[in-house]
Structures are given as C-alpha cells and as structure tokens.
C-alpha positions in Angstrom: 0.0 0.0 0.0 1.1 3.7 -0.6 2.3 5.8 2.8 2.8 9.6 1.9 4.7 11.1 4.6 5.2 15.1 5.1 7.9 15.7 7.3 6.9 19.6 8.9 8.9 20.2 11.7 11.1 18.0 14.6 9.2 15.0 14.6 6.1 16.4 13.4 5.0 14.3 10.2 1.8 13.9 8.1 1.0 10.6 7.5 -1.3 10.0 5.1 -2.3 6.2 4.6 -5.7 4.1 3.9 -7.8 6.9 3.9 -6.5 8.8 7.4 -4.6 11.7 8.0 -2.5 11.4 10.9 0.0 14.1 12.6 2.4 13.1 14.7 4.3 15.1 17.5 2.4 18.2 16.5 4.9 21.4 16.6 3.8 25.0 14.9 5.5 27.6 16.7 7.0 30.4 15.2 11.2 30.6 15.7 13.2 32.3 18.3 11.7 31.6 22.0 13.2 30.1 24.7 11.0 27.0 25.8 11.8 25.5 29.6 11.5 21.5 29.3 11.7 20.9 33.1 13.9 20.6 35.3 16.4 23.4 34.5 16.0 22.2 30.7 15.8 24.9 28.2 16.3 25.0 24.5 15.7 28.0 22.0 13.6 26.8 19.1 15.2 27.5 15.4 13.5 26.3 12.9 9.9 27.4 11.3 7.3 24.7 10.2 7.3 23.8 6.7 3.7 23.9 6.9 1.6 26.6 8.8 -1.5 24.4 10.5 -4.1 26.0 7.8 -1.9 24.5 5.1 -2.0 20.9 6.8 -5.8 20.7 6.5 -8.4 18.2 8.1 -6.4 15.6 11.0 -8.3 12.5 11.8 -5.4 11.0 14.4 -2.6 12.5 16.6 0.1 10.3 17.9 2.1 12.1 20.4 5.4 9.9 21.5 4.4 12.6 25.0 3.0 15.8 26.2 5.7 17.2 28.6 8.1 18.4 26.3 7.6 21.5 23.8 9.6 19.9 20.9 7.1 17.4 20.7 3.8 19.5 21.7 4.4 23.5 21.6 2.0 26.0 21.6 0.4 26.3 17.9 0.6 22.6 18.5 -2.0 21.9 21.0 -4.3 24.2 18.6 -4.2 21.8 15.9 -4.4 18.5 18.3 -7.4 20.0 19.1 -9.0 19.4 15.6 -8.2 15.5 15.3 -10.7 13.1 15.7 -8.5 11.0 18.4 -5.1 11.4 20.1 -3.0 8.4 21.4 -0.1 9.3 23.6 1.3 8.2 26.8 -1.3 7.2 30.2 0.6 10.0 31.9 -0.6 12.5 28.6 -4.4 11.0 28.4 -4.9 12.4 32.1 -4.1 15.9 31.6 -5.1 16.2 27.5 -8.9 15.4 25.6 -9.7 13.2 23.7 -6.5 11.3 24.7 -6.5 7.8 25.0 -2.9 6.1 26.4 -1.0 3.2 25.5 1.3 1.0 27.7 4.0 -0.6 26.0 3.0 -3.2 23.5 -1.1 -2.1 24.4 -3.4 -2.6 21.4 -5.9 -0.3 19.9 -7.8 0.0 16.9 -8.8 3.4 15.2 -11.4 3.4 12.2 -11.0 4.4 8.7 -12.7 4.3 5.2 -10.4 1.0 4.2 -10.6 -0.5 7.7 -9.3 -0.1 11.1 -5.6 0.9 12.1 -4.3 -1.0 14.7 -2.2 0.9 16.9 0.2 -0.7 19.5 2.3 1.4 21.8 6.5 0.6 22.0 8.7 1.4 24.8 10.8 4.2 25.3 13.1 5.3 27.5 13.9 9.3 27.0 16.7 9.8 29.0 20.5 8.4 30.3 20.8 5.5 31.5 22.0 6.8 34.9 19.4 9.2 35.4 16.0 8.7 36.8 12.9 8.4 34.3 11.1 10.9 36.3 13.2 13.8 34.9 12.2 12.9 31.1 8.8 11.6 32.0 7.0 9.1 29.8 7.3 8.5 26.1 5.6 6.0 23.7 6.5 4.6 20.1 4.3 3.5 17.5 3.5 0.7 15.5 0.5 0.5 13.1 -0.7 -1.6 10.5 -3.5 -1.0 8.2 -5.7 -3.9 7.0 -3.7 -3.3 3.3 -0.2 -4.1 4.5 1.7 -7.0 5.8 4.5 -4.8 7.6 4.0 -2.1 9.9 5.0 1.1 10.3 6.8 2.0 13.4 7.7 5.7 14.9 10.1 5.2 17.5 9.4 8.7 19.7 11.8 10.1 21.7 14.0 7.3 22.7 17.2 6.1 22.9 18.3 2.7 21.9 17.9 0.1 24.6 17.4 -3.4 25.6 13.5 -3.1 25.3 13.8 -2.3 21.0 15.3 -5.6 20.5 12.3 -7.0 21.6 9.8 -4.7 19.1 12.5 -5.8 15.9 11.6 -9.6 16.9 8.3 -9.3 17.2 7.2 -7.2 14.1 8.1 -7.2 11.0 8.3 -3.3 10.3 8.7 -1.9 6.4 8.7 1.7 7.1 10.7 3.1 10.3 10.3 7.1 11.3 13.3 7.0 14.0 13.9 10.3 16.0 17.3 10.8 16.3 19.5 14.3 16.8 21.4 13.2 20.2 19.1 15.7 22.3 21.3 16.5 25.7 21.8 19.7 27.8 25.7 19.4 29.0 24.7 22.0 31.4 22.5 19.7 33.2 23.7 16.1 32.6 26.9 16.2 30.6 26.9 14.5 27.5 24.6 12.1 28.2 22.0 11.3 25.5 18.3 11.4 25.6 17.4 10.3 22.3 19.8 8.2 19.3 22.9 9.6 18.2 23.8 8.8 14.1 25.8 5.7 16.3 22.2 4.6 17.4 20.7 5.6 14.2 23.0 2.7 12.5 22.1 0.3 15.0 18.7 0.6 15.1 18.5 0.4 11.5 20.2 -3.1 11.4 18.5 -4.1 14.1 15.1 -3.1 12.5 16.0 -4.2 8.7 13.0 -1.8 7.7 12.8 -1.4 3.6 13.1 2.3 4.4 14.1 3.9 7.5 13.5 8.1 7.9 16.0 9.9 10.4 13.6 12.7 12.2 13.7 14.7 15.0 17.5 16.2 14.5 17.1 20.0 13.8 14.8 23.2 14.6 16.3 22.9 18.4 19.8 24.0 20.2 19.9 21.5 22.7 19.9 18.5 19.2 24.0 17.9 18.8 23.2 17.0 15.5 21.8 17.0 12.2 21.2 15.6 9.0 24.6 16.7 7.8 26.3 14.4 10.7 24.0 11.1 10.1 24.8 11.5 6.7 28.2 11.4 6.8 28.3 8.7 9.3 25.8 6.6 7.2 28.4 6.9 4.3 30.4 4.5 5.8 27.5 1.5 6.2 26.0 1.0 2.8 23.4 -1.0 4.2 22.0 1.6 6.2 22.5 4.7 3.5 20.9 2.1 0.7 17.8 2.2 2.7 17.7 5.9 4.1 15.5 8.5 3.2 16.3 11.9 4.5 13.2 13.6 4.3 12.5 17.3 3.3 10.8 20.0 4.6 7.3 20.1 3.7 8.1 17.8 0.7 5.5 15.0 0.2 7.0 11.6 -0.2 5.5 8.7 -1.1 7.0 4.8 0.2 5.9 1.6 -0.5 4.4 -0.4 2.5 4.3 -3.9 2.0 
C-alpha cells in the first residue's frame, strides 16, 4: 500500500495512509523563544514549520510519543491536536489532554477508517541516560501501526534512545517503514553528555536491528539543545551502505511517497 509522509517540523510528520490523515508530534510555533522543558531544561527553538496548521488541513489521528516536552507539543501545537478526531499518547498525557487515549508498551488499539481499522500498539521508550532517573524525562511512547492493506508495519520510535526493550519490538514485528527520532538531544549544562534520544551511532544500530525497507531519520534539527543534524548522520551513514541504501532523508514540507508492504 502507498504511505505519503510530510515531514513539517522536529518529529512532526503527516502521514497519510488508507484513507487517514495522521499528525504526529504536532509542533507550529514560530522561531526564536526560549522554551523551559523541566527541570532546568531549556532550549531555544530554530526552525519554522514547513507547513503553517491552515496548510496541513483536516487531521483525523494524533500520535504524540508525550506531552511534557515542547519539541514534541508546543503552543500552535496543541491548537491543531485539538481538531483531530483522536489522540493516542502516553497514560501519563491521556490524564491531563482530551480526547487522549494512552497506550502501555505493546497495548493494542484500533482506530477506524474508510479502508478498515488501524491498529495501533504502543513501544517502549526510554527518553533519558541511563544513569538518570525516568522521572526527569517523564514518559514516552513509540508506535506501531498496520493498516488492514499491509503485511508490515509502520513503526515511529518517539523520543527514545536505543535500549534493551527495542530488541524485543524488531523480533516481534516485521516493520517496512521506520520514522526513528534521532539528533542526540542533551543539555551538557545539566547532565553532561549524556544522550536522551539516538545519536547517528544509534541511528546505525537501530537500523540493522530493525532491517525496515526504508528507515527516515527525524527529530534532529529546529532545536539547540539537538547535537546533531542531518549533515552528521549522513556522513556517518556513508560508511555503512546497508544503512545509506535504505535511508530517506526527508524534506521539509516535501510529500514523499514509500511503498508499504
């Protein structure tokens, strides 16, 4: 089946598949303000969305990976989650936001559209070092879904980094198209250089790991406290054929379309 995919800011994607329109990870804030994460956390956004929320048109589904973080949910962001028909997230997120309904790791649930239902099962994810406490980051989810159409699934990773947990997700399901959210977020000022989402290091091992026909690197620019960008994960892709044959750098506000088997 086709899967067009609009990549609009951060992690924020239009997915557009078996009849639905889904957004994921909604951001539309304008450039230049200091946002405050938690915990002594801040970042200055950069980037502008490649598509203002009048140009992405009707949403029928939100996935947000989680609420507490303004990279993944900002201002303008919440105005357009408002629109969609349903929003999955995190329990933590479907306590405090409408409409919301949260998924546990590997949870099942079903959403409708005109070519049958999507099921949607929620991954783990851990945003945040591995000698920190999860409290600090809060709670994340991945995706996977599946539409009636395809054999393989789709999987978003959210804000993660790669751990144990994933190895269980690439033997379970056979995914065809990955949306992995890269960038190596960190605040040295905080927490050294400790990571709180995939590196282009964990970008290549998460690839193999997944062996997805196509795997799209998001997530990795529009912020100062990402370490790095496409330009990095390209060049440290160069050296792995494997991974580079089956990357697809997306661009901003460009429709792609990718086969999903």
């Amino acid at each position: 089946m086709k899967v067009r995919i609009t990549h609009i800011d951060t992690a924020c994607c239009l997915i557009e598949a078996g009849g639905l329109r889904i957004l994921t990870d909604p951001v539309f804030d304008a450039p230049g303000k200091i946002y405050h994460h938690g915990w002594g956390a801040f970042s200055r956004k950069t980037s502008s969305p490649a598509l203002p929320p009048d140009q992405v048109g009707a949403v029928d589904l939100v996935l947000l990976s989680h609420h507490q973080h303004k990279d993944n949910l900002d201002s303008a962001g919440k105005e357009v989650m408002t629109r969609a028909g349903k929003v999955f997230s995190t329990q933590a997120a479907s306590k405090t936001l409408p409409n919301c309904q949260g998924l546990a790791p590997f949870e099942r649930a079903e959403f409708p559209g005109p070519e049958g239902k999507l099921e949607i099962i929620g991954t783990p994810c851990r945003h945040h070092p591995a000698l920190l406490p999860g409290f600090l980051s809060g709670p994340v989810t991945g995706f996977l879904l599946k539409w009636p159409a395809s054999q393989k699934y789709l999987y978003i990773s959210g804000d993660t980094v790669l751990y144990p947990p994933l190895k269980k997700v690439a033997a379970e399901f056979d995914v065809g198209l990955a949306l992995i959210h890269v960038g190596r977020a960190s605040f040295p000022y905080l927490t050294g250089w400790g990571k709180y989402t995939m590196d282009s290091s964990d970008y290549i091992r998460c690839v193999k790991l997944f062996r997805p026909d196509i795997a799209i690197p998001i997530h990795n620019g529009g912020w100062t406290h990402f370490k790095e960008n496409n330009l990095g994960l390209s060049r440290a892709i160069d050296h792995h054929p494997d991974v580079k044959t089956v990357t697809a750098i997306p661009g901003a506000g460009v429709p792609r379309e990718f086969e999903l088997e």
